[in-house]
C-alpha positions in Angstrom: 16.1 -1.8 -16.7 15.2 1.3 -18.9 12.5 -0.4 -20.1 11.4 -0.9 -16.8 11.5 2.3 -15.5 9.8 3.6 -18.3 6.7 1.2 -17.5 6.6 2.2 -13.8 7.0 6.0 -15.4 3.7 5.5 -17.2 1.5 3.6 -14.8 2.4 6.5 -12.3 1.5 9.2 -14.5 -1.7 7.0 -15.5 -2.8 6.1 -11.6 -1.8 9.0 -10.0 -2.1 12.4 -12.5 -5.1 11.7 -14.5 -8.5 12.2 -12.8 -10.6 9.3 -11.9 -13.7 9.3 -13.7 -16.2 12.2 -13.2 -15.1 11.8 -9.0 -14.3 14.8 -7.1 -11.3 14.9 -4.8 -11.8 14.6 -1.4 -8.5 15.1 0.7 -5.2 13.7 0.3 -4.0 10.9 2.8 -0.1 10.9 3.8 0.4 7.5 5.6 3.7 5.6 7.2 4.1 2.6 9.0 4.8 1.9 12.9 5.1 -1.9 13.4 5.2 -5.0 11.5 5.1 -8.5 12.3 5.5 -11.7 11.0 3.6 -14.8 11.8 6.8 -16.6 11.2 10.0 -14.5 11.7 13.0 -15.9 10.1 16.4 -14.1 11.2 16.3 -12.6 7.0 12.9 -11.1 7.7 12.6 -7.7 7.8 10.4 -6.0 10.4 11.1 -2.1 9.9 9.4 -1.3 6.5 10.1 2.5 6.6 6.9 3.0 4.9 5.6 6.2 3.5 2.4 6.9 0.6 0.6 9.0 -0.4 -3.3 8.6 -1.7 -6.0 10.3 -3.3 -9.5 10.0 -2.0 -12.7 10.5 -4.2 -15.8 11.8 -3.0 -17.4 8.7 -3.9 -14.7 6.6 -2.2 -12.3 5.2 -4.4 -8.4 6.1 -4.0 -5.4 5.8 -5.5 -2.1 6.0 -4.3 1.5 4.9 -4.4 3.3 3.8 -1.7 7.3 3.1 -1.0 8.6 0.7 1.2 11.3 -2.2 2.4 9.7 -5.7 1.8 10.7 -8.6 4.0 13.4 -9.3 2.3 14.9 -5.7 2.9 14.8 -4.4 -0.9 13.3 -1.4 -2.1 10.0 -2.2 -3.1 6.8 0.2 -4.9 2.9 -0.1 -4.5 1.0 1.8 -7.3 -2.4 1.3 -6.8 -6.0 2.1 -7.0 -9.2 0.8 -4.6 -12.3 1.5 -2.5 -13.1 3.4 1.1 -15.7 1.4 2.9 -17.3 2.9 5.8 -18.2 0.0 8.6 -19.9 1.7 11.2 -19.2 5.0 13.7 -18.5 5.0 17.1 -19.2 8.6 18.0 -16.5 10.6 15.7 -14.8 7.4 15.3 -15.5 5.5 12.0 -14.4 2.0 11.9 -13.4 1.7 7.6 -12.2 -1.2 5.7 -10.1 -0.7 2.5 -9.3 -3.0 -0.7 -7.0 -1.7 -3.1 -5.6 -3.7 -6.4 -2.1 -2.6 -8.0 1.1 -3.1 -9.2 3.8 -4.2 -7.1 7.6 -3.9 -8.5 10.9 -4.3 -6.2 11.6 -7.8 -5.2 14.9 -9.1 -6.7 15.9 -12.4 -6.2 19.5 -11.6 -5.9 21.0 -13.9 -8.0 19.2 -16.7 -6.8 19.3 -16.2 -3.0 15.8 -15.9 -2.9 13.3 -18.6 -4.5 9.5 -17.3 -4.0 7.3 -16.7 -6.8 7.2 -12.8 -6.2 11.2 -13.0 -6.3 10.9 -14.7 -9.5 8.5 -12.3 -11.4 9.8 -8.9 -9.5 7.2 -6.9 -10.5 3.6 -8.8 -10.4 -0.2 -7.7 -9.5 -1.2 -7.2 -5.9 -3.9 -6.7 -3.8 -4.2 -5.4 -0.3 -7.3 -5.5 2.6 -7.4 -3.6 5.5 -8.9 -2.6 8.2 -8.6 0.3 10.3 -10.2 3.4 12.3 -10.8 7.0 11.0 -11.1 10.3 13.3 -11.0 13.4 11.5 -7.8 13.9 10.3 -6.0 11.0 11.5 -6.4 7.3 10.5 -5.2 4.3 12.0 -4.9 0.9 9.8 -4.0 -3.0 10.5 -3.1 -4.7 7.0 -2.2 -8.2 6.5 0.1 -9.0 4.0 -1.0 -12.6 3.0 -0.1 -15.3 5.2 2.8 -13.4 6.2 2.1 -11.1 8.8 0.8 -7.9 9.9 1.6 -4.2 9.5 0.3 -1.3 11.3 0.2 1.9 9.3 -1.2 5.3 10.4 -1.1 8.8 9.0 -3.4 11.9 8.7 -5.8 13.4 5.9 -5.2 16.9 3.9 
């Protein structure tokens, strides 16, 4: 478990505190999550992920971030991550964005064998999240699958 925490320790201090490459920081996104769904609720499933990250926008549009929430199965669970900004199109002052960001996912426990997926299995593994969503100066609005699963609506402001 110490070993562990120590791992999580660096990969923060490696995403989030040293500069990306030669980018210039844009703004600061704080971000939380307002529903969730899955395509197939079971009664274990949960759908209130108390969401809340934090990322870091470049000029040229890359990001990092980390982000802490409850996982379906209702366990603690960490995002630590890094991706890309795309611009779609504008409506007015509305931009309609898409985002792809690649990561490290630790938190799922399979709880002494209660639970028997792949990601319970491993706990911590690689991950990598697609969304899409809507951006009006400061605010942003996001839909993002999470595999087959389901669907989680997230939302927060710039700084």
């Amino acid at each position: 478990m110490r070993l562990k925490i120590l791992i999580l320790t660096g990969l923060i201090i490696l995403i989030l505190a040293a500069p990306a490459a030669a980018a210039e920081i844009e703004n600061y996104y704080l971000q939380t999550s307002f529903f969730t769904q899955h395509f197939n609720q079971r009664d274990y499933q949960n759908n209130q992920q108390h969401l809340i990250g934090l990322e870091r926008h470049y000029a040229n549009n890359d990001l990092d971030g980390i982000a802490f929430f409850k996982n379906s199965y209702d366990q603690d669970t960490i995002y630590i991550y890094r991706g890309t900004n795309y611009h779609l199109f504008s409506i007015g002052s509305t931009e309609f964005t898409a985002k792809f960001t690649y990561g490290i996912v630790d938190g799922y426990d399979d709880e002494n064998g209660k639970y028997t997926t792949w990601m319970h299995q491993m706990t911590t593994f690689p991950g990598a999240v697609f969304s899409i969503g809507l951006r009006r100066e400061p605010f942003r609005l996001d839909l993002v699958p999470f595999g087959d699963a389901g669907i989680i609506t997230t939302g927060g402001i710039e700084f």
